[in-house]
C-alpha positions as a LaTeX table, in Angstrom:
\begin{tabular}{lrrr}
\hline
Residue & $x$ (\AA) & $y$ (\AA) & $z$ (\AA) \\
\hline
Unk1 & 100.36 & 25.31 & 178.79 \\
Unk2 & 101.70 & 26.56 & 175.20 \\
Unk3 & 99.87 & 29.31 & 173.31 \\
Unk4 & 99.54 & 30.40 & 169.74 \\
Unk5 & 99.96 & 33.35 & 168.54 \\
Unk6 & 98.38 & 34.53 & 165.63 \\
Unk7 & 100.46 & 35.77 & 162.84 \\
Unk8 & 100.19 & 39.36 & 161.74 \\
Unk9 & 99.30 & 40.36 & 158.36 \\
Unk10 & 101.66 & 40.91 & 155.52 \\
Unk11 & 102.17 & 44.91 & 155.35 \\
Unk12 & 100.88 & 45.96 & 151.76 \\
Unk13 & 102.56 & 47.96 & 149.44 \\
Unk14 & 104.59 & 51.00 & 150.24 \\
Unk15 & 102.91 & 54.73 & 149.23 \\
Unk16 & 103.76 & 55.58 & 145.55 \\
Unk17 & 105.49 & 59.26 & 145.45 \\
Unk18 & 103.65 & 61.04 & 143.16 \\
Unk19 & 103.14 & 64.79 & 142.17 \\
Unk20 & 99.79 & 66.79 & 142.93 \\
Unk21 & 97.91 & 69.88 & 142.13 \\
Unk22 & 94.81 & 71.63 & 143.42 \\
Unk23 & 91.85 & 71.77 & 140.93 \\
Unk24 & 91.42 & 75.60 & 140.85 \\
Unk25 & 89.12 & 78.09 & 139.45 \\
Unk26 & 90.07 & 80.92 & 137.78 \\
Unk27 & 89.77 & 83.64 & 134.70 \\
Unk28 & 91.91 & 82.36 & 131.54 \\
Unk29 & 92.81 & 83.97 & 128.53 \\
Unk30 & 92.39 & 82.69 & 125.35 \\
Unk31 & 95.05 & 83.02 & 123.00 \\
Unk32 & 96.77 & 82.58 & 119.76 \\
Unk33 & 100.55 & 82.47 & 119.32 \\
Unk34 & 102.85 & 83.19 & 116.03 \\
Unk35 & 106.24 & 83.93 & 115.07 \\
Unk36 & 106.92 & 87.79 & 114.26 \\
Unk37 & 108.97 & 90.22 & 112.66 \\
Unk38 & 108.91 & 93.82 & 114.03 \\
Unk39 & 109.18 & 96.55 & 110.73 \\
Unk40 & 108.92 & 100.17 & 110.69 \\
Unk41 & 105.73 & 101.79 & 110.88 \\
Unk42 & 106.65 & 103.87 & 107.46 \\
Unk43 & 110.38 & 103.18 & 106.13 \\
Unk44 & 111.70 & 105.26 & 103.59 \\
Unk45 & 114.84 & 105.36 & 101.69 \\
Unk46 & 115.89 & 109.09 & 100.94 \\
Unk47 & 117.07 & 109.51 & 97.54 \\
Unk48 & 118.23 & 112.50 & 95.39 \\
Unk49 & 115.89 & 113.46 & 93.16 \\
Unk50 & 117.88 & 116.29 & 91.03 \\
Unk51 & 121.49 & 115.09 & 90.06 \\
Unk52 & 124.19 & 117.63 & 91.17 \\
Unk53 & 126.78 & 117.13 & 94.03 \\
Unk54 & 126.13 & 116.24 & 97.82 \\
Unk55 & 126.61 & 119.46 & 99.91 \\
Unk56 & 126.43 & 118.35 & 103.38 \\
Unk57 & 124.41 & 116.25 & 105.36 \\
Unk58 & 123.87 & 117.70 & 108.41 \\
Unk59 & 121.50 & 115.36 & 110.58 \\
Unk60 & 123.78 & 112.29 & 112.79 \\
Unk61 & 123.46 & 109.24 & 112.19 \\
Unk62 & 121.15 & 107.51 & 114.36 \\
Unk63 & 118.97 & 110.17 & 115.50 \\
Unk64 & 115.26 & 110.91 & 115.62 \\
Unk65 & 114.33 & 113.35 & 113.42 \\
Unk66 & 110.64 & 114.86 & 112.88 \\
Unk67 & 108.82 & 115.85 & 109.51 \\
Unk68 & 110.45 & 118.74 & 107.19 \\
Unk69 & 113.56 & 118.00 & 109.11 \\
Unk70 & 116.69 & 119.09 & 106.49 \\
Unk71 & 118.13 & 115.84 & 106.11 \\
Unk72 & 120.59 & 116.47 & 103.20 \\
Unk73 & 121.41 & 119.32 & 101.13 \\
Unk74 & 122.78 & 119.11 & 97.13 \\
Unk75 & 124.64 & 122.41 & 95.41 \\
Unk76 & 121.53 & 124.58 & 94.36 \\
Unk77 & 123.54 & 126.86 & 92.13 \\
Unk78 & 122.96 & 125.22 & 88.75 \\
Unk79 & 118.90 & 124.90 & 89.54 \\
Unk80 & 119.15 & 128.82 & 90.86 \\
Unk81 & 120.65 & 129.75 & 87.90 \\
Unk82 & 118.13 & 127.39 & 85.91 \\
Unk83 & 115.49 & 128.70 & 87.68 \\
Unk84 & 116.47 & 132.45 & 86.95 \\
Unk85 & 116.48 & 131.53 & 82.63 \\
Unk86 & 113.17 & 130.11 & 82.87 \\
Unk87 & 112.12 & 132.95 & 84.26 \\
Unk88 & 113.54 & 135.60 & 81.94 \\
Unk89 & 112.69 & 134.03 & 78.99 \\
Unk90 & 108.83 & 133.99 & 80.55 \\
Unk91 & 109.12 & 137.93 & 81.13 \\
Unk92 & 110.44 & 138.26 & 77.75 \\
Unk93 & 107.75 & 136.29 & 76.02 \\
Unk94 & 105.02 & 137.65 & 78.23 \\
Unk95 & 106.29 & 141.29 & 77.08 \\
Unk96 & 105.74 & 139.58 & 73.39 \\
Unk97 & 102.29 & 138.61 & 74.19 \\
Unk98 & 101.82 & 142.13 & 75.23 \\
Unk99 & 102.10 & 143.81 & 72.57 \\
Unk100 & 100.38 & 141.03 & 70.38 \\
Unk101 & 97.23 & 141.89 & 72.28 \\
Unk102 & 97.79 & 145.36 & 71.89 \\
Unk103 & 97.97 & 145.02 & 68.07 \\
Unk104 & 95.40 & 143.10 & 67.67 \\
Unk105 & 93.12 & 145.83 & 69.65 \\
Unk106 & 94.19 & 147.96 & 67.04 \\
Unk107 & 93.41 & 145.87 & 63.77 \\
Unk108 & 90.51 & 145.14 & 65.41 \\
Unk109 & 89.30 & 148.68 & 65.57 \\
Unk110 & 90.58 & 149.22 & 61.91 \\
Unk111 & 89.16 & 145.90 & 60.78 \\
Unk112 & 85.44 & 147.29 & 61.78 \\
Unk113 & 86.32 & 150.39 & 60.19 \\
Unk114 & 86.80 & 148.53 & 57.21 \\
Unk115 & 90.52 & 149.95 & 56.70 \\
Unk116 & 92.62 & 146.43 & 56.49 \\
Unk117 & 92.16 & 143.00 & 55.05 \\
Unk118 & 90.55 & 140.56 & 56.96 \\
Unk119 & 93.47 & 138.45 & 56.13 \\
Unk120 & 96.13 & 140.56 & 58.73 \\
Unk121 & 93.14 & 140.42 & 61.57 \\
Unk122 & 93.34 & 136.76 & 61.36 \\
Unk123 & 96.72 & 136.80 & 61.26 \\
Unk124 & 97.51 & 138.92 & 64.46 \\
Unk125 & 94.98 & 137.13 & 66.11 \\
Unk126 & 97.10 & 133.55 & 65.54 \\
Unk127 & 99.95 & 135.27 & 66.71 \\
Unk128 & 98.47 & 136.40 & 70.22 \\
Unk129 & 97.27 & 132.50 & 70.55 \\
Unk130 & 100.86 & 131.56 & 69.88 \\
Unk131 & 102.01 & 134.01 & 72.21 \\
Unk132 & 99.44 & 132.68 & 74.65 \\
Unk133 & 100.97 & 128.86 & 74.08 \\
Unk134 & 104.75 & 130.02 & 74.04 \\
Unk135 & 104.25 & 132.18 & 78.14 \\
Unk136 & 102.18 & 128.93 & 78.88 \\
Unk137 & 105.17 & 126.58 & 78.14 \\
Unk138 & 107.54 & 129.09 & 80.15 \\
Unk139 & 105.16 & 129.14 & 83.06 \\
Unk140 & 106.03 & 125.74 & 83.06 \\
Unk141 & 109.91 & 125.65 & 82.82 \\
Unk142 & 109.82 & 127.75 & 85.59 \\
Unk143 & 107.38 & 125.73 & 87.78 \\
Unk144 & 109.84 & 122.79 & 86.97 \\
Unk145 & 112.88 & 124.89 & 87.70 \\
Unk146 & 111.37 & 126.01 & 91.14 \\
Unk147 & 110.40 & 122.34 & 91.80 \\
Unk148 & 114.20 & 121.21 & 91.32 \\
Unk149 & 115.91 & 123.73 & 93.11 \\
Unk150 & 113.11 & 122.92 & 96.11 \\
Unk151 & 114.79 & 118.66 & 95.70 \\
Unk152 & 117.90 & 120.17 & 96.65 \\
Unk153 & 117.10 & 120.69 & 99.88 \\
Unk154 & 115.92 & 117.29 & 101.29 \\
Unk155 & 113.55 & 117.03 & 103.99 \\
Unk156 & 112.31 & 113.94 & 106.24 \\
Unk157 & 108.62 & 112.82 & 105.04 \\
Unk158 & 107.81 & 111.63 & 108.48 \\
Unk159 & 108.94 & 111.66 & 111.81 \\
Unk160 & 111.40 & 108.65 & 112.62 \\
Unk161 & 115.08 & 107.62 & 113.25 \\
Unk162 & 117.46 & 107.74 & 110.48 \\
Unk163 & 120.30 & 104.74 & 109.92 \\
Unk164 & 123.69 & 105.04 & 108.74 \\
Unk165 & 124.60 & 107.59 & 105.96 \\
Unk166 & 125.20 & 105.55 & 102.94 \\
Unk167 & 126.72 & 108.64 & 101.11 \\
Unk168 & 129.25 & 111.18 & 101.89 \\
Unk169 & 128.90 & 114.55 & 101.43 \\
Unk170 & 131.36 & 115.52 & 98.58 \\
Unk171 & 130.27 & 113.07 & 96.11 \\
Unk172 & 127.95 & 113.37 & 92.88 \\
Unk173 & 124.25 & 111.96 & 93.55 \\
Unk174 & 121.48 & 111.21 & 91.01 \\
Unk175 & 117.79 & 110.76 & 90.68 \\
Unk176 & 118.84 & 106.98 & 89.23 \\
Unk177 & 120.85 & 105.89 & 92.40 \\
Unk178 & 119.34 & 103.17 & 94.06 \\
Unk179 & 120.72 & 102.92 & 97.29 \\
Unk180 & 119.88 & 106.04 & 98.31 \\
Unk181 & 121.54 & 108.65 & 101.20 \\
Unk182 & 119.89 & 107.62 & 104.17 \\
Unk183 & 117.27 & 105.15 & 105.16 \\
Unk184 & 114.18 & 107.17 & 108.15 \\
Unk185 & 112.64 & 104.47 & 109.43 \\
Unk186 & 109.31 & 105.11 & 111.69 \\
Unk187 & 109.34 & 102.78 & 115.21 \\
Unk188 & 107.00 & 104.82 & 117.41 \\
Unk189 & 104.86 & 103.25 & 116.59 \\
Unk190 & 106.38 & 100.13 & 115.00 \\
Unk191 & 104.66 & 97.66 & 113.47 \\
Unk192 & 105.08 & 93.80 & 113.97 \\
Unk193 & 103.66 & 91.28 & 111.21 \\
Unk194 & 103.14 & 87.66 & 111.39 \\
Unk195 & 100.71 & 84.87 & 109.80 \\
Unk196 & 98.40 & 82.78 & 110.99 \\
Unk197 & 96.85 & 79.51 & 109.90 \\
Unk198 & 93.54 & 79.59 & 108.27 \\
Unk199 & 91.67 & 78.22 & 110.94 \\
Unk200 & 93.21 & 80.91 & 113.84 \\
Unk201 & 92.48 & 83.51 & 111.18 \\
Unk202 & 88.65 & 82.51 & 111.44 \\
Unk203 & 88.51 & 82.50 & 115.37 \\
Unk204 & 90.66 & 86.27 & 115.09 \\
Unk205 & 87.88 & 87.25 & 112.44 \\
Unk206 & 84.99 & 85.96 & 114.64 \\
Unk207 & 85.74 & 87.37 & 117.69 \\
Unk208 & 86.86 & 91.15 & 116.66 \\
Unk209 & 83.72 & 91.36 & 114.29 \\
Unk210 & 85.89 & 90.61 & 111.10 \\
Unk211 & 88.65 & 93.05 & 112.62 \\
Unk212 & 86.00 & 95.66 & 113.34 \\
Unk213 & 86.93 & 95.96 & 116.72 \\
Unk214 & 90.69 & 95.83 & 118.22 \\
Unk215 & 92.27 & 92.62 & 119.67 \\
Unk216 & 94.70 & 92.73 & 122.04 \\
Unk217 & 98.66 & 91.59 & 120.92 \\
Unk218 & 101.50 & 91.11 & 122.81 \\
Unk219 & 105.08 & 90.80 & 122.12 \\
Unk220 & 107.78 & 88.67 & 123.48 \\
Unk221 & 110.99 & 87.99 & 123.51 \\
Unk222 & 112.45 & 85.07 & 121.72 \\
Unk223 & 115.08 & 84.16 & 124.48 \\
Unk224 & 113.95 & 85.49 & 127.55 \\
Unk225 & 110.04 & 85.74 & 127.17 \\
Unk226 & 110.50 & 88.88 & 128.25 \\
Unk227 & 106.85 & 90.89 & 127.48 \\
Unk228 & 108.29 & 93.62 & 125.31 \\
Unk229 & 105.37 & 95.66 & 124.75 \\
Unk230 & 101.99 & 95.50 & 124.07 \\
Unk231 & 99.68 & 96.87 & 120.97 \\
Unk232 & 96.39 & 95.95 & 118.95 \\
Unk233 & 95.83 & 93.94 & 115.56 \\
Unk234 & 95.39 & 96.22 & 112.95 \\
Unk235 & 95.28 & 95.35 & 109.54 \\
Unk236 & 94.48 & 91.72 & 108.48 \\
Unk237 & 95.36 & 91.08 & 104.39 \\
Unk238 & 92.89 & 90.78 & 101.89 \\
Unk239 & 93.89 & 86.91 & 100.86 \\
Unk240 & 94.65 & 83.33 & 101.89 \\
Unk241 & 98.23 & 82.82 & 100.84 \\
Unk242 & 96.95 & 79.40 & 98.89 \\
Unk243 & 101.12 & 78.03 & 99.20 \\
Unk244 & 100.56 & 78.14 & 102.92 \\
Unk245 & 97.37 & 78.05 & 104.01 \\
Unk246 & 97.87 & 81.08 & 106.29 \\
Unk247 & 96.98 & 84.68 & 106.44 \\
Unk248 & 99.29 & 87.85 & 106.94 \\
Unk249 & 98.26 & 89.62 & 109.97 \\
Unk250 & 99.98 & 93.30 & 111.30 \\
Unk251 & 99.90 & 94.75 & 114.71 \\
Unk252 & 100.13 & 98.24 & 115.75 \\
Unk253 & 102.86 & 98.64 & 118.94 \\
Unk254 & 103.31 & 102.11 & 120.69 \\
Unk255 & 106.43 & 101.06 & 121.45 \\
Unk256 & 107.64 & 104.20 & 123.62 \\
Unk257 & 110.86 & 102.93 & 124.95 \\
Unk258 & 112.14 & 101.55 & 121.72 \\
Unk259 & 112.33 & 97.67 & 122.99 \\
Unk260 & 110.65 & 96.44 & 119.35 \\
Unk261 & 113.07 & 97.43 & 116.73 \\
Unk262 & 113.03 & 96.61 & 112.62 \\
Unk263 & 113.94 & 93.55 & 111.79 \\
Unk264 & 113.35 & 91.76 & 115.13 \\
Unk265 & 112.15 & 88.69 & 115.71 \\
Unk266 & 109.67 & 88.06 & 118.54 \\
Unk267 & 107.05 & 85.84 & 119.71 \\
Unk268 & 103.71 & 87.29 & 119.40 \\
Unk269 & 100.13 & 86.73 & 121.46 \\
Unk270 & 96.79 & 87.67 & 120.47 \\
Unk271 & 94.30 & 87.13 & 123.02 \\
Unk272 & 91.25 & 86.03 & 121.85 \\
Unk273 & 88.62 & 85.98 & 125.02 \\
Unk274 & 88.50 & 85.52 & 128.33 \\
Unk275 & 87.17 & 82.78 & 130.26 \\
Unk276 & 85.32 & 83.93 & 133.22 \\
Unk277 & 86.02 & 81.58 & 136.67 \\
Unk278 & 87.46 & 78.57 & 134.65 \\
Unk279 & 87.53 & 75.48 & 136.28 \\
Unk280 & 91.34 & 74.45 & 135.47 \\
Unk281 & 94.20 & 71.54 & 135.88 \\
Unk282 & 97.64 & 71.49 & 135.35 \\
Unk283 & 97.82 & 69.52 & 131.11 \\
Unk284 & 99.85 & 66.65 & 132.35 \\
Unk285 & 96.89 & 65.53 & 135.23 \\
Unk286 & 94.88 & 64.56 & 131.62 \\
Unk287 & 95.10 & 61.05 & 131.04 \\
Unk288 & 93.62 & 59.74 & 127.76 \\
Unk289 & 92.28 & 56.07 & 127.64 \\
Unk290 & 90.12 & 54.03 & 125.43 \\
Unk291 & 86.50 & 55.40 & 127.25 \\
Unk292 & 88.14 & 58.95 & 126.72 \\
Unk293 & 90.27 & 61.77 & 129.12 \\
Unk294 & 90.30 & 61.12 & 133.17 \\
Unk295 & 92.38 & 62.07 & 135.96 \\
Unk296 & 93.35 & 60.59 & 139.11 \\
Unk297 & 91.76 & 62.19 & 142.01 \\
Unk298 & 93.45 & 61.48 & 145.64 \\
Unk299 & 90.86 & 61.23 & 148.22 \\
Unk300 & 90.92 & 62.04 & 151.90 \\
Unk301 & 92.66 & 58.53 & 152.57 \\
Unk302 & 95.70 & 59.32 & 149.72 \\
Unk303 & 93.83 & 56.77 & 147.88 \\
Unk304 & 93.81 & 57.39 & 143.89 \\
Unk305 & 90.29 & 56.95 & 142.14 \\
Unk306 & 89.84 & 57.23 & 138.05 \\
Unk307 & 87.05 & 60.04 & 137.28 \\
Unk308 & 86.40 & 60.80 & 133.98 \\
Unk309 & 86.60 & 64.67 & 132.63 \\
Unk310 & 85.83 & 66.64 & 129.64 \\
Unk311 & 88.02 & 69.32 & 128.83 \\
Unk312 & 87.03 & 71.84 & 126.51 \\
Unk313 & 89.91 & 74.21 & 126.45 \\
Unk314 & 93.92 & 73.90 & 126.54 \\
Unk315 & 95.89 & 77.16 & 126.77 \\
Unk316 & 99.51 & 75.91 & 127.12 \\
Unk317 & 99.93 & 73.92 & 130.24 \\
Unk318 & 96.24 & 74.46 & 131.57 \\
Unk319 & 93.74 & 72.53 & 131.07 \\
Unk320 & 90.18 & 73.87 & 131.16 \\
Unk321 & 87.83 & 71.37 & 132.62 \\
Unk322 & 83.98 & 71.12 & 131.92 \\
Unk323 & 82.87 & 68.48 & 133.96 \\
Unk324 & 84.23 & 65.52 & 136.19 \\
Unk325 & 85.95 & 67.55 & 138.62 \\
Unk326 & 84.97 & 70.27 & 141.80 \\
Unk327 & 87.14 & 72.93 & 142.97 \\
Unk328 & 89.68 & 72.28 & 145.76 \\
Unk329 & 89.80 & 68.59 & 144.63 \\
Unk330 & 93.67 & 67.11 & 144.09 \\
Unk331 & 94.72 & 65.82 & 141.01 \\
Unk332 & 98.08 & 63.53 & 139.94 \\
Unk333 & 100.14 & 65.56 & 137.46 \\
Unk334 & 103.46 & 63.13 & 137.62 \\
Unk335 & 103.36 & 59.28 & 138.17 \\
Unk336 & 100.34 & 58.30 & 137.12 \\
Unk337 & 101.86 & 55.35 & 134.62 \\
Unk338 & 102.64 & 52.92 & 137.48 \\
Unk339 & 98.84 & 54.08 & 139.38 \\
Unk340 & 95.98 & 51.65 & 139.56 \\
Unk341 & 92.92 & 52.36 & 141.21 \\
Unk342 & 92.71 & 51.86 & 144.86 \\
Unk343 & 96.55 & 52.13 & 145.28 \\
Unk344 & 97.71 & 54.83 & 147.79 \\
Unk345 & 99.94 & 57.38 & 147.60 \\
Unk346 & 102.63 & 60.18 & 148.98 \\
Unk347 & 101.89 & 63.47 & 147.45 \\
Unk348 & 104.26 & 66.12 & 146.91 \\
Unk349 & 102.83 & 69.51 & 145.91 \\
Unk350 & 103.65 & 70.51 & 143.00 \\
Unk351 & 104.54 & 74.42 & 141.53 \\
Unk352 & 101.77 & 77.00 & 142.07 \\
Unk353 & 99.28 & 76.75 & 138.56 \\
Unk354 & 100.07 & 79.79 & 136.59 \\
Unk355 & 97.10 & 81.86 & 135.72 \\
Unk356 & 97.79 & 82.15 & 132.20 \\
Unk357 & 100.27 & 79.97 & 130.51 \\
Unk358 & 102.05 & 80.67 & 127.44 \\
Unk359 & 101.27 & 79.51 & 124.13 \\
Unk360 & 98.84 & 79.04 & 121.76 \\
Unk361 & 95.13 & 77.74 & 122.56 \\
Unk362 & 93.60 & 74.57 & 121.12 \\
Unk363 & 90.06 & 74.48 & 120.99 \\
Unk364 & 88.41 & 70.73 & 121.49 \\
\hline
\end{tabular}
């Protein structure tokens, strides 16, 4: 007697491999990113400011120096010798003024006395106000004198780290030289300056109580990412730049070990607030479609379902989620262009979520 079998079904479509990640809740910072330019704190470029020759200039290049420091030195002879004039020809015309007053004490007594003119009175008493004018104008020769033989010794205005001598000792120097001897630069602390768009500039303002209160700035490398140092946001400029549409902002770094240096470029992140217990996804689990952002959510039987999400928030490569997702719930992050609802799959974990991603935030 012959039997039939039945046939067995058709097996359905192998697992697609795709990449997962755990929806995860946690605190993100907010942040804004820029392109910066570290400068000195206070730069200044040490000039002469008597003429005369370049004695010696005895601080080495490249070292940190502190305020009144002797930084260069020009001949003082011709200002001492200046200096000594100014003041003999004051002693001599204060000696003159002397015996003006003198004279007049007497022609005053004589003038009440009625025994000269009123005419010479008047006269001797011009000549004491000349007198007067002439020690006057000497007291000021030698105030200038002083003041130039003080320029010949130069000192450092702040504290900071001077550059490479531009000058040799040996050669003539003048108040009119533009290029100066040396160059002090300030970098602890060091300043870093960068602009923002218009629109950052009004979250920045918002959030510090119009720069009332210090924001937090970080620096990093441009190759490595390397965090180079941290500081607050200190100054914001008075204007728009109406040719960009951005806003001139400068940060105040401590800058201890001398990472940040003038003239460096470096990446730089303000952080405007924290979220508190953020519900979060990896950026590349958003899907967008034409009813709006969803995800693909694997279920307990590696089956993919659509769910729709809001996300409010995107700080670099996280996503913060409002609503359509729970914590612990997994989410597709690669493959979801060949995915159709109902399909199953073979997940493969992918990298741990950072807590805080680099870059700049967009607000949605």
């Amino acid at each position: 007697m012959l039997t039939h079998r039945k046939k067995a079904p058709p097996p359905g479509p192998p697992p697609v491999a795709v990449t997962t990640a755990t929806v995860a809740v946690q605190d993100i910072p907010l942040t804004v990113s820029a392109l910066g330019a570290a400068q000195a704190w206070n730069s200044a470029t040490i000039r002469a400011q008597v003429s005369g020759m370049l004695l010696r200039v005895p601080v080495r290049e490249g070292s940190d120096v502190r305020a009144g420091d002797l930084l260069a030195e020009i001949d003082p002879r011709p200002f001492q010798a200046a200096l000594q004039q100014a003041q003999g020809a004051l002693n001599r015309d204060q000696a003159l003024l002397d015996v003006a007053r003198v004279l007049l004490a007497r022609d005053k007594q004589l003038l009440a006395q009625d025994s000269i003119a009123r005419q010479d009175f008047d006269t001797q008493a011009a000549l004491v106000k000349q007198d007067e004018g002439i020690v006057e104008l000497d007291k000021g020769v030698v105030e200038t004198a002083a003041i130039n033989l003080k320029y010949c010794r130069i000192t450092a205005p702040t504290d900071g780290r001077v550059g490479v001598r531009l000058v040799d000792p040996g050669n003539l120097v003048s108040s009119t030289d533009t290029t100066g001897v040396l160059i002090l630069n300030q970098i602890t602390p060091i300043a870093v300056t960068f602009t923002v768009p218009e629109g950052d500039f009004q979250r920045l303002a918002s959030v510090s109580n119009r720069f009332h209160a210090p924001l937090a700035v970080q620096a990093l490398s441009q190759e490595t990412g390397e965090a180079l140092g941290a500081g607050e946001l200190s100054i914001a400029d008075n204007r728009v730049d109406p040719t960009t549409g951005t806003v001139t902002l400068k940060a105040r770094f401590a800058n201890p070990s001398h990472q940040l240096w003038p003239g460096q470029f470096v990446n730089v992140q303000l952080v405007l607030q924290t979220l508190p217990r953020a519900l979060t996804i990896p950026l590349a689990a958003v899907n967008r479609g034409p009813k709006g952002a969803f995800a693909y959510v694997v279920g307990a039987n590696s089956k993919v379902s659509v769910r729709p999400v809001t996300v409010t928030t995107v700080e670099g490569a996280t996503a913060i989620i409002q609503s359509g997702l729970k914590p612990g719930e997994v989410v597709v992050t690669d493959g979801q262009l060949i995915l159709k609802p109902g399909m199953t799959v073979r997940a493969r974990p992918s990298a741990p979520q950072p807590a805080a991603a680099p870059g700049g935030g967009v607000f949605k």
